[in-house]
N, C-alpha and C positions, 0 to 999 in steps of 0.2 A: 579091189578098190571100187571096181563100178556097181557093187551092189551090197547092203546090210544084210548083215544076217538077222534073222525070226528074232524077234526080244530085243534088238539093239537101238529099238527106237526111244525110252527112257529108261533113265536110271530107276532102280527098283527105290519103294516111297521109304523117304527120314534121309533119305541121301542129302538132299540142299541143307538140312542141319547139321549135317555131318560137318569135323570144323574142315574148313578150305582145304582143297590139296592143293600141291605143288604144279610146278607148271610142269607138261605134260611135252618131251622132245621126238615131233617128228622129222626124220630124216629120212628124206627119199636118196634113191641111189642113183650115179652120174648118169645113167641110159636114161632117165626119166628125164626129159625138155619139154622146151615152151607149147611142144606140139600137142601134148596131154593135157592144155591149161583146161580145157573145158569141162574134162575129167578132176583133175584137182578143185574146181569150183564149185561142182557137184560133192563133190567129196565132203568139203568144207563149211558147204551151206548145212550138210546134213549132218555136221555134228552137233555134239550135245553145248549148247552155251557156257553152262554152269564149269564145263572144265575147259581149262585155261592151257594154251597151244602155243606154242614155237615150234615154226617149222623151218630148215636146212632143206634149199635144193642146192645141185650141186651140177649139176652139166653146163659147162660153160656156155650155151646161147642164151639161159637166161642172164647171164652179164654182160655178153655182147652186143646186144640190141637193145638199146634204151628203150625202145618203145615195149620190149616183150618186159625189161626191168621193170619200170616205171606201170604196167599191168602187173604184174605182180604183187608189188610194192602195195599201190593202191588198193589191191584186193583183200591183203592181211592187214593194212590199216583199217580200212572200211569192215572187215569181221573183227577187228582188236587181236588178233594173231601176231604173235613177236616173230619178228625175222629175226633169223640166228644169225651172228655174225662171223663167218671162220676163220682165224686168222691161224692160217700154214705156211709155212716156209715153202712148200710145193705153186700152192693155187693161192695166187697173189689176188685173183678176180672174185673170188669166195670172198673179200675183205672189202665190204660195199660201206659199210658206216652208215645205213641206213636201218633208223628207228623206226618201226611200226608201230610202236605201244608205250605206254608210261614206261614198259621194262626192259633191258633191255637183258640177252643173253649172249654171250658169246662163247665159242669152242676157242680155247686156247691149245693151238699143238704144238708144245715144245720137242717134238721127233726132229732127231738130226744135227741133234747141237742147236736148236730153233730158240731153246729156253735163256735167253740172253737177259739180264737185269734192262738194256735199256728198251725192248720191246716191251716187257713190266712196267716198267715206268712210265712208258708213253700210254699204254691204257688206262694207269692209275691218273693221269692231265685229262686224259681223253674223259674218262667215267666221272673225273670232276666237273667238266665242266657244262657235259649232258646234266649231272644231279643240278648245276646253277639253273639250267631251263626246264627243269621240271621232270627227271629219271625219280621214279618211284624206288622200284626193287629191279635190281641186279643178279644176274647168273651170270658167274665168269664159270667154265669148264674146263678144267684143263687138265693136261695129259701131257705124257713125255714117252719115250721110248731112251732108256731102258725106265720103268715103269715106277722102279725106288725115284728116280726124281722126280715125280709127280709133288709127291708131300713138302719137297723145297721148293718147287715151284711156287706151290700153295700159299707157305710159309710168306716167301718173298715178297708175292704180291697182294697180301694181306696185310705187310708190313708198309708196302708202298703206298698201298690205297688208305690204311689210319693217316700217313705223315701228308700226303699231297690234300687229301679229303678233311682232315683236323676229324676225322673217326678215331676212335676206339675198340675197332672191332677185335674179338681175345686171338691170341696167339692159338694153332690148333695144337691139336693134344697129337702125342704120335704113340701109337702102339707096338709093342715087338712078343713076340715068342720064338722059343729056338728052333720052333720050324718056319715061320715065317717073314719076309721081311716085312722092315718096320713101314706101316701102311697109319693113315687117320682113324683117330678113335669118332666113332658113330655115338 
């Protein structure tokens, strides 16, 4: 992290016409803390503009000290960088509600029995009422362990977010063959 490699200073030329990508999830790992902020800023400043960042730390002292939070916070707002929001049944402190960017992303973990309809439902009030102040585009991520309930999850809170939101976003498509379980059609 503390140095580019040879060529990674811009993107090779027709790239910026290229159409938009996606936003682009980094996740640093629990050892990484506030004490690397200076390294992370470095990191950050040197990325390419044009592609678009959420990033996920995860070591509890950036939630414990406001002041090391509230540095952080300001830093991914000030580059336009989305803070990830994770909401685990584990790490209650990863669930900060704080917006950095018109977008907003969040890691949904339903592991554990986590995947409850009224935890759904409260994202689906919650992402309503961010979209009234001004939420552009939305990542919700989410995951389940055992990994077939991912797609209900999906399903559910797709359903939640049309009825709370007055969206109409389509029901997902589910694929199956008899080797594998039934997963989302791409």
């Amino acid at each position: 992290m503390a140095g580019r490699r040879p060529g990674a200073e811009t993107l090779p030329a027709g790239h910026a016409e290229a159409a938009a990508p996606g936003l682009f999830f980094l996740q640093f790992p629990e050892s990484f803390g506030p004490s690397r902020f200076e390294e992370l800023d470095r990191f950050l400043a040197a990325r390419e503009p044009a592609l678009p960042l959420a990033l996920e730390v995860r070591h509890p002292a950036w939630f414990r000290n406001q002041a090391w939070k509230e540095r952080l916070f300001g830093m991914l707002q000030e580059r336009g960088i989305v803070s990830i929001i994770t909401d685990t049944p584990g790490r209650r402190d990863v669930l900060h509600q704080r917006l950095t960017a018109s977008t907003a992303f969040i890691r949904f973990n339903g592991a554990g029995g986590g995947h409850d309809p009224a935890r759904l439902e409260g994202w689906a009030r919650r992402i309503g009422r961010w979209r009234d102040l001004g939420l552009k585009d939305l990542y919700f991520f989410s995951h389940s362990d055992p990994v077939v309930q991912t797609a209900d999850l999906a399903a559910h809170f797709i359903q939640s977010l049309n009825r709370v939101c007055g969206l109409n976003l389509p029901k997902p498509r589910f694929q199956a063959d008899e080797e594998e379980e039934p997963r989302l059609a791409l």
